[in-house]
C-alpha positions in Angstrom: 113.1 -41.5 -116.6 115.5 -39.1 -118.6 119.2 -40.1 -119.4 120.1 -36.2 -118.5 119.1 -34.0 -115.9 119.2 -29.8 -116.1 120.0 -28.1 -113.3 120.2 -24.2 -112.0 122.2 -22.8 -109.0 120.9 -19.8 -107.0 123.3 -17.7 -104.8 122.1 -17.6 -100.8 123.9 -16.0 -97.6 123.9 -17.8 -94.2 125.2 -16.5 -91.2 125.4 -17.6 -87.8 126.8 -16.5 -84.5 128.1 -20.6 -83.4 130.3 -21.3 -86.7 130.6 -21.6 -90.2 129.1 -24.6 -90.6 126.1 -23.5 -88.8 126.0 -20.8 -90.7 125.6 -23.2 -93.9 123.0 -25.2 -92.4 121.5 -22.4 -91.7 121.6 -21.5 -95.1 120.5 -25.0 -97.3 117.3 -25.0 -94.0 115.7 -21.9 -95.0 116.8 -22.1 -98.6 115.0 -25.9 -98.9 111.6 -23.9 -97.9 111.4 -22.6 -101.3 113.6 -24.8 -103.2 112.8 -28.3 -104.0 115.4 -30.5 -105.4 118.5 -29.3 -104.0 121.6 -31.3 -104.8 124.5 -29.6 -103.9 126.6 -26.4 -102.6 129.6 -24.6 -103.4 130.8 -22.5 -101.0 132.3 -19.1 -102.7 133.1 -16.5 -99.6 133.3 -16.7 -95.7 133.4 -13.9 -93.8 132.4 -12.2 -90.3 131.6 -9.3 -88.5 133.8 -8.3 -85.7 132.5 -7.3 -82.4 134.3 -5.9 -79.6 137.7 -7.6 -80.9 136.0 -11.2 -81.3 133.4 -12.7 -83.7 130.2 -11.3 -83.9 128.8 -13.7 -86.8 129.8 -15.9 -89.4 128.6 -15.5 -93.1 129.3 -17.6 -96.1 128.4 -16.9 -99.3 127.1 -20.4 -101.2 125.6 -21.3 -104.6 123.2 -23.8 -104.3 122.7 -26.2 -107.2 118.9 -27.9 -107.9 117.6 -30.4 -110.2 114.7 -28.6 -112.5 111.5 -30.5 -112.2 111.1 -33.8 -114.9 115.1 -32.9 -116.6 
């Protein structure tokens, strides 16, 4: 086992109709798919879309940080 670990962060969008949080879950689910090792997630916008005068989605703008493989 290694005394130091490397990691990289990728930059994902979620959205989501319910809330915010959803729209992160949203997010690390599809993201863990293709990404193995995922640690943790910095959230770095939040925004919407507006439809008739109320929220149409939610969307947040994440970096998602991973271990690389044998670091």
């Amino acid at each position: 086992m290694s005394d130091h670990h490397v990691y990289k962060k990728v930059e994902i969008v979620g959205s989501s109709k319910k809330s915010i949080e959803d729209a992160i879950e949203n997010a690390l689910a599809e993201c863990g798919k293709s990404v193995r090792n995922m640690e943790w997630f910095e959230v770095l916008e939040t925004r919407g879309h507006i439809t008739d005068g109320k929220v149409g989605h939610y969307q947040v703008v994440m970096k998602v940080g991973f271990r690389i493989v044998d670091s």
